[in-house]
N, C-alpha and C positions, 0 to 999 in steps of 0.2 A: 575743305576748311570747315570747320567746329566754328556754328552761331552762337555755342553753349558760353554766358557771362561768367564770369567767375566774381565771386564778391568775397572780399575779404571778412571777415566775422570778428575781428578789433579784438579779439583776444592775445594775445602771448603768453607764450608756454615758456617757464623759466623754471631753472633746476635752484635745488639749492646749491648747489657749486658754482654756479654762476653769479649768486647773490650772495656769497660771502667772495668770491674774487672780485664781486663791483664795491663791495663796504672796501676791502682792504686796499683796491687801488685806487678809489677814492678819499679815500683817509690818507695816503700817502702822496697823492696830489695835493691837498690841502695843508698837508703839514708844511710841503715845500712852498706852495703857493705862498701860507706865510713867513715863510724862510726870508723868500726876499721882495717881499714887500717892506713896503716904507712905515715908519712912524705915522705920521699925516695920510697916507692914503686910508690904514685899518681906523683911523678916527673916522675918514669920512664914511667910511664902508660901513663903521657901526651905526651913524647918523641917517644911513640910506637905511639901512634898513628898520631902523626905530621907526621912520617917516613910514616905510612902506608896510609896517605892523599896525602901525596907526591908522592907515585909511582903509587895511581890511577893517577894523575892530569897528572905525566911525560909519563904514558902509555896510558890515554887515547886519544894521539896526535899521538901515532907511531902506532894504529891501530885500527877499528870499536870498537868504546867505546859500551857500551850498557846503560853506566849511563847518557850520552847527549842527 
């Protein structure tokens, strides 16, 4: 038996072929996604996230932002 640890190094290795097959089957989830959504739901879904734009923008003044 091997004591030797293995530690992972938080990297990932990605091709560009693999990041234009996640935009385009992404973008094709979300097209359908809003296919059949509702009226009233994509209101609320804008309102979440106005709210949740809002509280990075008011928190990233009261302390070391990481997104600036």
């Amino acid at each position: 038996m091997s004591t030797e640890v293995s530690y992972l190094s938080g990297v990932f290795e990605i091709t560009n072929t693999s990041v234009i097959v996640f935009i385009v089957v992404s973008s094709c989830f979300l097209v359908w996604l809003y296919k059949k959504m509702s009226y009233v739901f994509i209101e609320v879904l804008v309102v979440l996230f106005a709210i949740g734009g809002g509280e990075v923008c008011t928190h990233s003044h009261k302390k070391k932002s990481y997104f600036l």
